[in-house]
N, C-alpha and C positions, 0 to 999 in steps of 0.2 A: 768527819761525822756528818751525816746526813740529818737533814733540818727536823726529820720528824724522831729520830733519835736523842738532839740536841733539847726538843721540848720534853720531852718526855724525861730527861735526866734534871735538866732546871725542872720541871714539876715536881717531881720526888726529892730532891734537896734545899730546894724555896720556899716559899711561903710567897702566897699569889691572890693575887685578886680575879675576881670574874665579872667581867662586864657583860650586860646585853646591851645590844644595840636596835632599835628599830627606827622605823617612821612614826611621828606622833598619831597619824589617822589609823597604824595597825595594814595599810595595804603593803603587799609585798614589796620585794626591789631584788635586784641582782646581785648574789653575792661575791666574791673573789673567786670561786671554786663555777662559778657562771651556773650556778643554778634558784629559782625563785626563792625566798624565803621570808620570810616575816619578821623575824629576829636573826641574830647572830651573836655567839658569847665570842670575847674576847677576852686575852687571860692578862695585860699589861695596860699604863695609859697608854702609852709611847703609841701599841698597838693598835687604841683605841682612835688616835687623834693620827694615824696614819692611814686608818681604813676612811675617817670623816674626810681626812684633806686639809688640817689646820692643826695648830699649836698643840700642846699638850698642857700651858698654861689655860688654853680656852676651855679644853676638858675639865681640866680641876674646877674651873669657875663655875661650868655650869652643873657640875656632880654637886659643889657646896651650895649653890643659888637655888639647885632643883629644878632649873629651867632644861628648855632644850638646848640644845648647843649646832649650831649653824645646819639649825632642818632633822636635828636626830635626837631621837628620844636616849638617853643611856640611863640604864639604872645597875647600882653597883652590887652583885648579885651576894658574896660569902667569901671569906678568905680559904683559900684551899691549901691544906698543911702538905 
């Protein structure tokens, strides 16, 4: 099963959350797919705290504190049924 098959099956049978990610000043940065962007949604933590570089306990912390979390703004966007 190919990975874009694989998300696309976990989305229609899970219940998911969506992140965005940015910089807290709003300037762009490089995404994984190497093109400029300003934001990025991510659909897991795991996902979230593997794109930043750190834990996924330091995500949950800084989702409940409402801080940033090591240089990244995340805000948790809607559950997607």
């Amino acid at each position: 099963m190919t990975d874009k098959t694989r998300s696309l099956v976990s989305a229609n049978f899970a219940k998911a959350q969506l992140f965005e990610v940015s910089l807290p000043s709003g300037e762009p940065f490089m995404s994984k797919d190497m093109e400029m962007v300003t934001s990025v949604v991510i659909r897991t933590l795991p996902a979230v705290a593997d794109f930043i570089g750190c834990n996924e306990r330091t995500v949950r912390r800084a989702l409940t504190s409402g801080k940033d979390c090591q240089g990244w703004k995340i805000l948790r966007l809607e559950k997607v049924n």
